[in-house]
C-alpha positions in Angstrom: 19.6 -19.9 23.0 20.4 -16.6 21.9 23.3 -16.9 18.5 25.6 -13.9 18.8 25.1 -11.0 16.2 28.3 -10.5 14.3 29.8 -7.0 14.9 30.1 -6.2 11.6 25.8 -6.7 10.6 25.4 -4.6 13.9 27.3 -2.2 12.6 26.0 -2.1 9.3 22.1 -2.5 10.5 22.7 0.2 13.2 24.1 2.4 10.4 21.4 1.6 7.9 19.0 2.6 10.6 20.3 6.1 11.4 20.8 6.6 7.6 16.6 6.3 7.0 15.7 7.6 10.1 17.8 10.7 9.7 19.1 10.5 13.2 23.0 10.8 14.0 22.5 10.2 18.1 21.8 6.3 17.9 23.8 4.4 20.4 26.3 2.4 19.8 25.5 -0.9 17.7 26.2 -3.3 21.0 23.9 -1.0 23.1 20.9 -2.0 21.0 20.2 -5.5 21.7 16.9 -4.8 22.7 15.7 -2.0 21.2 12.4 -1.9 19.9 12.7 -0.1 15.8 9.3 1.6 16.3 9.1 2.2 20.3 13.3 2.9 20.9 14.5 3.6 17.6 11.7 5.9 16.5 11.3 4.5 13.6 8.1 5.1 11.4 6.3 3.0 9.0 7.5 4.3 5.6 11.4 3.9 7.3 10.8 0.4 8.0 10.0 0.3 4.4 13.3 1.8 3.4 15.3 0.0 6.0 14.1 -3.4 4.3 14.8 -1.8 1.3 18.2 -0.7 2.1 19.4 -4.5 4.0 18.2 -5.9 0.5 20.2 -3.7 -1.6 23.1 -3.4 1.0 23.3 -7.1 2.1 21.3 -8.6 -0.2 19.3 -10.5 2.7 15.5 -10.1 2.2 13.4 -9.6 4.8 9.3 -10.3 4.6 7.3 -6.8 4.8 4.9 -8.1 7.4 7.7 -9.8 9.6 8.6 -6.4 11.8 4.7 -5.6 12.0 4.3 -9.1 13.4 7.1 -7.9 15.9 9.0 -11.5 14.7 11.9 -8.8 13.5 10.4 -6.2 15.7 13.7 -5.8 17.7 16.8 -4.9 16.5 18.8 -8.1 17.7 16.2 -10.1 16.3 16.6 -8.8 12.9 20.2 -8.5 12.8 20.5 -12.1 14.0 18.1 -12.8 10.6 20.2 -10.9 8.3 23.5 -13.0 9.9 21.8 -15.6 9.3 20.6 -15.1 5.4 24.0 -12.7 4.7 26.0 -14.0 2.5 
């Protein structure tokens, strides 16, 4: 069973992401279910290091370094479900 992502991580995570990719034509949070970060999102290696960075410092949730490249957080509904989960 799939737990809904509050709108308001979406938002934030969606945001985040287009702040350390650098790109400004992301759609809109609810479109990207099941985006892939690397494949979809375009996102590269040292930004998945400063997105983690950035949910930590932002939301204060913590997410293991390994867990995107062991695709657990690998799409973006996965990992905005595990911030909701660990935000606080």
């Amino acid at each position: 069973m799939n737990v809904p992502i509050p709108p308001e991580i979406a938002t934030k995570l969606r945001a985040l992401i287009a702040e350390v990719s650098g790109r400004d034509d992301l759609p809109e949070a609810g479109r990207l279910t099941d985006a892939k970060l690397t494949d979809d999102l375009g996102l590269d290696s040292l930004d998945v290091i400063n997105l983690l960075f950035r949910i930590d410092e932002d939301l204060g949730v913590k997410v293991p370094d390994d867990a995107i490249d062991e695709h657990e957080l690998a799409l973006f509904a996965n990992l905005a479900r595990y911030v909701a989960e660990r935000a606080g």
